[in-house]
Structure formats: structure tokens, C-alpha cells
C-alpha positions in Angstrom: 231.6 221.4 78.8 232.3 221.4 82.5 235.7 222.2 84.0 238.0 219.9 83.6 241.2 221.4 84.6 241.6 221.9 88.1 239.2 219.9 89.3 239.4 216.7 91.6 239.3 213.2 91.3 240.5 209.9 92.4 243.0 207.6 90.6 241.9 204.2 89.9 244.0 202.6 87.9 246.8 200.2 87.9 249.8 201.7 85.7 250.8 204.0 88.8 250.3 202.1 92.2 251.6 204.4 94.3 248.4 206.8 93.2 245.7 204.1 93.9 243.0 205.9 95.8 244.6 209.2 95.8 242.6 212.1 95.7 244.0 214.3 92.5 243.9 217.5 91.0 244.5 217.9 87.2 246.7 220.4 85.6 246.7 219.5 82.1 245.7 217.4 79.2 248.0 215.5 77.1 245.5 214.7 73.8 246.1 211.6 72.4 249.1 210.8 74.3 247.5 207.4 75.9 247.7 206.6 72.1 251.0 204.9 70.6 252.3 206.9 67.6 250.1 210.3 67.5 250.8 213.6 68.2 250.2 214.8 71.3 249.0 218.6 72.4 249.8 219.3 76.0 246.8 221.8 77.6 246.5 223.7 80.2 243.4 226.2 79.2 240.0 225.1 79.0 239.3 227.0 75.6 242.4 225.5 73.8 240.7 222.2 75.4 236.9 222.7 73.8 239.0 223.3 70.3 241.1 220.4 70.8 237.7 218.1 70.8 237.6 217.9 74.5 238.6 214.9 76.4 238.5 211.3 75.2 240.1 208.0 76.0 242.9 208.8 74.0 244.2 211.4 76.4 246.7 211.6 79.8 246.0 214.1 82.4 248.2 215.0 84.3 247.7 215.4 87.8 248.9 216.1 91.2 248.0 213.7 94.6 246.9 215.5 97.9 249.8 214.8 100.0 246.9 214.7 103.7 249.3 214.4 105.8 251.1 217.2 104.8 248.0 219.3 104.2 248.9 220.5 99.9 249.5 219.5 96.6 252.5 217.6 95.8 255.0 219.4 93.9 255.4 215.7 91.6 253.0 215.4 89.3 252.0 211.7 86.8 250.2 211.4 83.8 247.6 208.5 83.8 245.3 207.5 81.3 242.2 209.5 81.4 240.0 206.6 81.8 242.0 205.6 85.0 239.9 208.9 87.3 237.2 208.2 88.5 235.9 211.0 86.8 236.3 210.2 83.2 236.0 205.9 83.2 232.7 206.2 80.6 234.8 207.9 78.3 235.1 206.5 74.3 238.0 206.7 72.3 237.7 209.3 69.6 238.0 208.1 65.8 
């Protein structure tokens, strides 16, 4: 599996408009929180992510925008759907 967490991206979706086109970097993975009614595991370590199933449809990320103008990370973070980065729109859901 390649690295998901820290790793860039761009948000694409529509649930957080202020993000649109953003360049992002994820911190964690929320499994199965895009889903209404399951549990949810928040991750932050590769490992616990390969034994968690790795990433599906089903998950948030949550990420933080490049603030350019200021040159860093923003301290604020969101959690959009995984299949709202660029990186992740052919995921499936998982069963």
C-alpha cells in the first residue's frame, strides 16, 4: 500500500467550499465515518491503517490546506470524504 498519511492532495469536492482547489496534506483517517450509523476508528499510523482494511469510500481524512501565502500548514484542519481528493475519487465503498 503506498503512503497515505502525510501525503498531498487537492480537495475537490463540494461539502467544504472554502477548500476547493486547495492543496492538502492528510493527517489521519476516520474509517467509516463518511458512513451514517458505524463506528468509526480514527488513524494516524500506516500499520494500524493496512489492519484497518485500508482506505475506502466509506472513510474521512482529515486534512490540513497549505496556507501559500503564508508559506505552512494551517493549524485548522477538516475532514472530507475520501472520495472528495483528488487522490482517492476511484475509490469503492467496502461491503
Amino acid at each position: 500500500m503506498a503512503k497515505i498519511l502525510g501525503s498531498t492532495t487537492t480537495y475537490h469536492g463540494s461539502e467544504h467550499p472554502y477548500l476547493r482547489g486547495y492543496k492538502v496534506r492528510i493527517v489521519a483517517v476516520m474509517k467509516r465515518a463518511a458512513t451514517p450509523d458505524q463506528d468509526d476508528s480514527y488513524l494516524r499510523d500506516e500499520d494500524e491503517l493496512a489492519r484497518a482494511g485500508g482506505l475506502t469510500a466509506d472513510d474521512r481524512i482529515e486534512v490540513q490546506p497549505w496556507l501559500a501565502g503564508e508559506q505552512r500548514w494551517s493549524f485548522v484542519t477538516s475532514d472530507p470524504r475520501a472520495i472528495d481528493l483528488a487522490c482517492f475519487r476511484g475509490l469503492t465503498r467496502s461491503n
